[in-house]
ROLUM-673511 format. One record per residue (C-alpha): x, y, z; residue number from 1. Coordinates in steps of 0.25 Angstrom, whole numbers, plus 5000, padded with zeros to 4 digits. Layout:
<atoms>
     x     y     z  resi
     X     Y     Z   NUM
...
</atoms>
This chain:
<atoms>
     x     y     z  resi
  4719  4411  5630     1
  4725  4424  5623     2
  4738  4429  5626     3
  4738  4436  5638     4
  4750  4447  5644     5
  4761  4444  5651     6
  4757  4452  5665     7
  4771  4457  5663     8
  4766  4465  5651     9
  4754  4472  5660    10
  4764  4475  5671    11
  4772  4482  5662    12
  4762  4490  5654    13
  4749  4493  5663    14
  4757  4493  5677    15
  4772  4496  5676    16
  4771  4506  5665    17
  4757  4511  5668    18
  4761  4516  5681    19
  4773  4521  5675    20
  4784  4515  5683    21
  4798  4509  5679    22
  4800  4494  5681    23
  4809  4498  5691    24
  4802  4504  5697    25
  4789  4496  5697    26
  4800  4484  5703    27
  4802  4491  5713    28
  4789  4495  5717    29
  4785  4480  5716    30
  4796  4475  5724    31
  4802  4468  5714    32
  4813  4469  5704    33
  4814  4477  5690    34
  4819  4463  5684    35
  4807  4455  5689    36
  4796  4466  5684    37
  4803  4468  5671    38
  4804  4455  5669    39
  4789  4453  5671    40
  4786  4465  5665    41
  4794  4460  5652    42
  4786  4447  5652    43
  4798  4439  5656    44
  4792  4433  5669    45
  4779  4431  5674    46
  4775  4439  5685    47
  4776  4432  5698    48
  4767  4431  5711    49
  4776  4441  5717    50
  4777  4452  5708    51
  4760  4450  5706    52
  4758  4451  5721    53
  4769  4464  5720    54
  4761  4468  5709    55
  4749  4467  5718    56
  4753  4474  5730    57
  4759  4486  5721    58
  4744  4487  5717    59
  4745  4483  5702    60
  4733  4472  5703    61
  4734  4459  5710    62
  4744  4447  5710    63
  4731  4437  5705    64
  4729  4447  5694    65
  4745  4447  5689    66
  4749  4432  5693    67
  4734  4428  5685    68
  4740  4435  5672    69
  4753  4429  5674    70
  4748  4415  5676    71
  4738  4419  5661    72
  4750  4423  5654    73
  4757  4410  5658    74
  4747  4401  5652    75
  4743  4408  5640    76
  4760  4404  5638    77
  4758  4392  5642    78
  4746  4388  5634    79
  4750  4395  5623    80
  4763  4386  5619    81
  4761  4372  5616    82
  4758  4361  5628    83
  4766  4351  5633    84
  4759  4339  5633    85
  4751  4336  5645    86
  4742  4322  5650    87
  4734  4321  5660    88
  4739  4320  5675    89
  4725  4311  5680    90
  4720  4301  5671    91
  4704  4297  5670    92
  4698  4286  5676    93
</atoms>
């Protein structure tokens, strides 16, 4: 699996700055605080079910669409580190 963006990182530079709006500004009109979106928007934190489904009904695609590169970006972390040890959970008869 490549290395795919952070959807903090399209935030940011194709919506945020593409519409030419200030963080606080963009907060605001999402209905959440400047923290949280810089926070996302700086790759710190994931973006949530909450801000994906703000992010919908502000008409900046769908919540699918942002939680579904979220939950990319999340196992191209995790599968690129190395595993735990893990056994089976059922054994075969």
């Amino acid at each position: 699996m490549h290395n795919p963006p952070h959807p903090g990182e399209l935030l940011s530079e194709d919506v945020i700055e593409g519409l030419s709006l200030s963080v606080t500004e963009a907060a605001r009109r999402l209905g959440t605080t400047r923290t949280n979106l810089s926070r996302v928007m700086h790759c710190h934190t994931g973006i949530s079910a909450d801000l994906a489904d703000r992010l919908e009904r502000a008409g900046i695609g769908t919540a699918r669409h942002w939680l579904a590169m979220q939950s990319a970006y999340d196992l191209w972390k995790v599968r690129s580190r190395p595993a735990a040890p893990v056994l089976p959970l059922q054994t075969r008869v």
